[in-house]
Backbone as JSON, one array per atom type, in Angstrom:
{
  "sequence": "XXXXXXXXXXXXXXXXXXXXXXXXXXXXXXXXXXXXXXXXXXXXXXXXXXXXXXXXXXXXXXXXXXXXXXXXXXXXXXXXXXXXXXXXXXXXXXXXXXXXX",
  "N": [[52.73, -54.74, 15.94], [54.04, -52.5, 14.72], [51.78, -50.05, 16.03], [52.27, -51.16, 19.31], [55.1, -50.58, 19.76], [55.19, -47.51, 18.87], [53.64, -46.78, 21.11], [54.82, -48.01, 23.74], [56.9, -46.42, 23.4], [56.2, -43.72, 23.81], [55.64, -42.18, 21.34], [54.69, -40.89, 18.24], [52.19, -41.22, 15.51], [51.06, -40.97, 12.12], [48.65, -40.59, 9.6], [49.11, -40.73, 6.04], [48.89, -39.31, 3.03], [48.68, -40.66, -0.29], [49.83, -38.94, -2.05], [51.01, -36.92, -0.95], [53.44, -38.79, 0.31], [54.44, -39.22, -2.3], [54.87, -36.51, -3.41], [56.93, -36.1, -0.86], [59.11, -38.15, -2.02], [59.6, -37.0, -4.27], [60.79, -34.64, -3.12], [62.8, -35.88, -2.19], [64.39, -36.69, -3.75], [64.83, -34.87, -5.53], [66.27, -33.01, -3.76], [68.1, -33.73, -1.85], [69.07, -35.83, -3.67], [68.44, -38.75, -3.22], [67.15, -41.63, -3.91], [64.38, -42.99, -3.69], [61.92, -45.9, -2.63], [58.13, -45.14, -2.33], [56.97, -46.62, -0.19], [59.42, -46.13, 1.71], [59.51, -43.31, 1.47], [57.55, -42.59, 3.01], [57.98, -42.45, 5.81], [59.33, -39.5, 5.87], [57.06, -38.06, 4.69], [55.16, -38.21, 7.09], [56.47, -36.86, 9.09], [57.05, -34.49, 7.99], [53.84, -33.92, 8.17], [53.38, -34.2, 10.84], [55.47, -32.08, 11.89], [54.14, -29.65, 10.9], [52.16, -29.54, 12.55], [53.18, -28.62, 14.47], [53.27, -30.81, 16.11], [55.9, -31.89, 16.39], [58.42, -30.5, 18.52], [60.29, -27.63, 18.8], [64.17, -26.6, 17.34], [65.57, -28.16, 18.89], [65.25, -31.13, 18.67], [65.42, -34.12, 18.31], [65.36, -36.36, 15.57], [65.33, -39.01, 13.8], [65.05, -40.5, 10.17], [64.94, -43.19, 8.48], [65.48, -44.63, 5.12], [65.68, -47.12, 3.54], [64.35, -48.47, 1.1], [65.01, -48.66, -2.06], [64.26, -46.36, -4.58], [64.36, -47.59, -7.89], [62.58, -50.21, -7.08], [60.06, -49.06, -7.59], [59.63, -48.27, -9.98], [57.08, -47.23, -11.85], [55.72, -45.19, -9.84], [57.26, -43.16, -10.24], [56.7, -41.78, -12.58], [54.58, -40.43, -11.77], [55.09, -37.89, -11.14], [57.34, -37.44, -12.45], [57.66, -37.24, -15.24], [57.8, -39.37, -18.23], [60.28, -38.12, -21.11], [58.42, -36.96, -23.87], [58.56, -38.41, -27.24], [60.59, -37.32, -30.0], [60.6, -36.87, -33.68], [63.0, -36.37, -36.38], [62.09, -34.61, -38.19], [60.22, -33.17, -36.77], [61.59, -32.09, -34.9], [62.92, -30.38, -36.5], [60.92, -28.68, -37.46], [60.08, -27.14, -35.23], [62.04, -25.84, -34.67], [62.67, -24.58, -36.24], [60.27, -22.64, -36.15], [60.73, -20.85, -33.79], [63.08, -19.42, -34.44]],
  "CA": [[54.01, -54.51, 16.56], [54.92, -50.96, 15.38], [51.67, -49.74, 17.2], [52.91, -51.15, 20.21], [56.39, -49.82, 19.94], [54.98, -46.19, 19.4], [53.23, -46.76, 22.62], [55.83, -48.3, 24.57], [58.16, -45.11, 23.37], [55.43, -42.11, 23.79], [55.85, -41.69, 19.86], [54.04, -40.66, 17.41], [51.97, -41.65, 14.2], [49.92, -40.05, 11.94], [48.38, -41.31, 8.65], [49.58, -39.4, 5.12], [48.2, -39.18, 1.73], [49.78, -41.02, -1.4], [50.39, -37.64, -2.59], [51.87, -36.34, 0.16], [54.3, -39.74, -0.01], [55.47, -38.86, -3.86], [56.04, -35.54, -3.0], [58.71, -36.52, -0.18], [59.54, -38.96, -2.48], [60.16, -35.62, -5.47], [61.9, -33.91, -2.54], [64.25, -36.72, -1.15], [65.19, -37.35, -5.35], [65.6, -33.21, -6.03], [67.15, -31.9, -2.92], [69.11, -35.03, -1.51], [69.83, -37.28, -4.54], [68.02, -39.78, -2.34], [65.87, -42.2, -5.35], [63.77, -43.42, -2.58], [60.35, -46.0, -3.36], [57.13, -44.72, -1.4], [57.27, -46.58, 1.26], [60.5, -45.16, 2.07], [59.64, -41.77, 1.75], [55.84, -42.18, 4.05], [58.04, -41.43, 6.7], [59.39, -38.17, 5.64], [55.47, -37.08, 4.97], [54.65, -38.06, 8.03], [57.79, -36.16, 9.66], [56.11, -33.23, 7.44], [52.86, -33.14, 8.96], [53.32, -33.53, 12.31], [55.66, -30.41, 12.21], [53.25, -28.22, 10.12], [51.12, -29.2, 12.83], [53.2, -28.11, 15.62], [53.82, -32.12, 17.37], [57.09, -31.75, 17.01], [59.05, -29.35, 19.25], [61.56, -27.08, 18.11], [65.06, -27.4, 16.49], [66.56, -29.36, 19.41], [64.57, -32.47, 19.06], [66.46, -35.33, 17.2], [64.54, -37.07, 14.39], [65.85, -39.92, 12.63], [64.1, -41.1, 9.17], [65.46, -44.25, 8.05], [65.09, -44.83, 4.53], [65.65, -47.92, 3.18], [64.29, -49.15, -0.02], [65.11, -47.88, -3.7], [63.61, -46.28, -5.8], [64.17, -48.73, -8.89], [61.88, -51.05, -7.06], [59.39, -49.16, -8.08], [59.3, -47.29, -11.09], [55.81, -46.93, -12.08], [55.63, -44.49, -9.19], [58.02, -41.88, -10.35], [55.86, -41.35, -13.48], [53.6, -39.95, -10.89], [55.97, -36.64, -10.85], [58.43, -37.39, -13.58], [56.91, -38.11, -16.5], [58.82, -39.42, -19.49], [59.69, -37.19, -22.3], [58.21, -37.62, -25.56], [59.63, -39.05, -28.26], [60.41, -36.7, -31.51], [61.18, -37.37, -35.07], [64.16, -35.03, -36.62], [61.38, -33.09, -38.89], [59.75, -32.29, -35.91], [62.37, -31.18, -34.14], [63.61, -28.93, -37.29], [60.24, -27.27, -37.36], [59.99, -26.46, -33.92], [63.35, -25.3, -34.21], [62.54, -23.08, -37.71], [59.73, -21.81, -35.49], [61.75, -20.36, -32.74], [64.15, -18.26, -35.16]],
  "C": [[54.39, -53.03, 16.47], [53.61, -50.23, 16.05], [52.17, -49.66, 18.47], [54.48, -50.43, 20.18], [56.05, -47.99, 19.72], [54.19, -45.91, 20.59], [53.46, -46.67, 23.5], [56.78, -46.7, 24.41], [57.33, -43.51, 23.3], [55.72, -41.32, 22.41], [54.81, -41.64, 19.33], [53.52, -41.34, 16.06], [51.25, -40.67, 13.46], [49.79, -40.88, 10.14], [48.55, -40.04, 7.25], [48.85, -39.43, 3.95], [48.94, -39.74, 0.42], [50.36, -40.14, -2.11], [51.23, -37.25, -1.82], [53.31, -37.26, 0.04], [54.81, -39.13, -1.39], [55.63, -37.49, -3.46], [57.26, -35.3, -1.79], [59.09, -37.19, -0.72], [60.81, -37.71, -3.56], [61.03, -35.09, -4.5], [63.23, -34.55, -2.14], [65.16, -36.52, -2.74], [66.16, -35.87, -5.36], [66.62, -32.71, -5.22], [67.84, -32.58, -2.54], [70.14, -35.35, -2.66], [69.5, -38.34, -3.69], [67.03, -40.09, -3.27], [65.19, -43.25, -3.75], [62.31, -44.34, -2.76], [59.9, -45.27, -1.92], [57.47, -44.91, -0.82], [58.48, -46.02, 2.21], [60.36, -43.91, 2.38], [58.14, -41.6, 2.65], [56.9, -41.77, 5.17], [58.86, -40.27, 6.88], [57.93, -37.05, 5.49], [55.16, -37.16, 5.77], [55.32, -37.59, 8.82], [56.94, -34.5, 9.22], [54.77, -32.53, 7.94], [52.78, -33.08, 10.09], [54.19, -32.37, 12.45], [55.21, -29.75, 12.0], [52.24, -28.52, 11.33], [51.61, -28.88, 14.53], [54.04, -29.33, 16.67], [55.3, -32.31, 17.44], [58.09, -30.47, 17.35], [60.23, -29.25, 18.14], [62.87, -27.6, 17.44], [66.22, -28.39, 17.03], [66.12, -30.49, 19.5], [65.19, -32.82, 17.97], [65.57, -36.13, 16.65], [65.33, -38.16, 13.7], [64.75, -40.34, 11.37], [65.05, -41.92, 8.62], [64.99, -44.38, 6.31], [66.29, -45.75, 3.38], [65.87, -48.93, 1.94], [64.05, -47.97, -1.53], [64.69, -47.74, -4.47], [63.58, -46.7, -7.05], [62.88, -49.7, -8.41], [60.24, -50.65, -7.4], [59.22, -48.05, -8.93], [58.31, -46.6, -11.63], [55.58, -45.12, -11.31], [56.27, -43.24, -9.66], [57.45, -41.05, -11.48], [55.15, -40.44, -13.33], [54.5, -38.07, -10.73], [57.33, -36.1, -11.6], [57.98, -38.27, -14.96], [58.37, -38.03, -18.1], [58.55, -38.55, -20.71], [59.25, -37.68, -23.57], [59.35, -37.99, -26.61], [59.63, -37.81, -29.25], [60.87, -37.14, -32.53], [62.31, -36.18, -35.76], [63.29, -33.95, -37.2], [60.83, -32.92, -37.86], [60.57, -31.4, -35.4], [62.83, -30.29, -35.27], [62.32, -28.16, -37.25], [60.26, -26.79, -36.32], [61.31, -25.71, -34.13], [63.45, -23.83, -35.67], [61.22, -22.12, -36.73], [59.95, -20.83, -34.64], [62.54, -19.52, -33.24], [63.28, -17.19, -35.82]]
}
């Protein structure tokens, strides 16, 4: 079906990289405040490369990106670019912190 509908509407596709996906994912979180899962953010990467590659015209063409589903649903993923901080114990943190002075 969405073949056909980019067919029917002379639109575009293009296939992205799971990397490429978490980093529109890192950009929607950082520069938005948009917690976005993957699939949500594939089509911001794929918005990404067809402009770096030119397919979409200048800055009067109207783009919509719909995005959807929340990033809670999948957590795992964010690990991928936000990794949890370690844990410390207080004597650690006082030496590190006698180190530093």
């Amino acid at each position: 079906m969405a073949a056909h509908a980019v067919k029917e509407s002379n639109g575009k596709a293009v296939a992205v990289s799971d990397d490429e996906i978490l980093q529109a994912q890192k950009f929607l979180a950082q520069q938005t405040g948009l917690l976005v899962e993957p699939a949500a953010a594939a089509n911001l990467a794929g918005y990404r490369k067809l402009k770096s590659k030119g397919m979409i015209p200048g800055s009067k063409t109207r783009v919509l990106l719909m995005m959807t589903g929340n990033g809670l649903k999948d957590v795992e993923s964010l690990n991928n670019w936000n990794p949890v901080p370690a844990a410390r114990t207080a004597a650690i943190w006082k030496k590190e912190k006698e180190r530093n002075i």
